[in-house]
C-alpha positions as CSV (number, residue, x, y, z in Angstrom):
1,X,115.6,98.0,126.2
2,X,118.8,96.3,126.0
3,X,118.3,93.8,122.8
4,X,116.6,96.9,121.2
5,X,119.8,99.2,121.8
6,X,121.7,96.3,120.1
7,X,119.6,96.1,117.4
8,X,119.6,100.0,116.2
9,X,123.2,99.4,116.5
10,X,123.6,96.6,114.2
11,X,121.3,98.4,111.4
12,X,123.7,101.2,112.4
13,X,126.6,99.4,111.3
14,X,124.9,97.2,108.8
15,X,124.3,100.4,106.4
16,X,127.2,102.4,107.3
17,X,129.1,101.4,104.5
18,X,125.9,102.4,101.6
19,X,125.2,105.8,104.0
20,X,129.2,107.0,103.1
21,X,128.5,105.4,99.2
22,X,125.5,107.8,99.4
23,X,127.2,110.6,100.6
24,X,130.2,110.6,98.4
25,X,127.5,110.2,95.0
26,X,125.9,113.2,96.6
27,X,129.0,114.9,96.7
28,X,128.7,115.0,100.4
29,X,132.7,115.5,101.5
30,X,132.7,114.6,105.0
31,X,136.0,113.2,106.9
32,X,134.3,109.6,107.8
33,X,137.6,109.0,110.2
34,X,136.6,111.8,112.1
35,X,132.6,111.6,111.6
36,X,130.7,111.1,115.3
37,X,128.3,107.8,115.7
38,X,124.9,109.1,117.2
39,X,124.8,106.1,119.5
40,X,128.3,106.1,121.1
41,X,128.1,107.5,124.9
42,X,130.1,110.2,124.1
43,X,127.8,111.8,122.0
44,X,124.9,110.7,124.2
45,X,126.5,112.8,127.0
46,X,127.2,115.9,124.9
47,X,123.3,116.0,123.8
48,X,122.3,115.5,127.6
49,X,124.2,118.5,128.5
50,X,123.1,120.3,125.7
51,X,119.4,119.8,127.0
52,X,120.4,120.4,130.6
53,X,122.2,124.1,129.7
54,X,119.0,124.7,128.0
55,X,116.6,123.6,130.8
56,X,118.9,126.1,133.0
57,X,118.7,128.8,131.1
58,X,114.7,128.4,130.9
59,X,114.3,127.6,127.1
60,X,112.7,124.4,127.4
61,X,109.7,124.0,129.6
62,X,107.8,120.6,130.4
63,X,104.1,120.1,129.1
64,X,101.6,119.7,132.0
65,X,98.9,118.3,129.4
């Protein structure tokens, strides 16, 4: 699970630069010093506790089939 971690985050990084390219020919204006990496733990956290605030509040439910 490991290698394949590293992996995503090398493709990650290896397109980075032709993803803000892409955005700035699609007149996509978004502050790249500022933008959030989906892999970084921080941002891992914050979806975990999205998904836990939701399992609380009874908006998710888990599939018994």
């Amino acid at each position: 699970m490991e290698r394949f971690i590293e992996e995503c985050k090398k493709a990650i990084l290896r397109y980075h630069k032709m993803w803000v390219e892409a955005d700035g020919n699609l007149g996509v204006f978004i502050n790249q010093e500022k933008a959030y990496w989906t892999y970084k733990d921080s941002y891992i956290e914050r979806e975990w506790q999205i998904l836990k605030r939701a399992w609380n509040k009874a908006c998710l439910k888990k599939d018994t089939t």
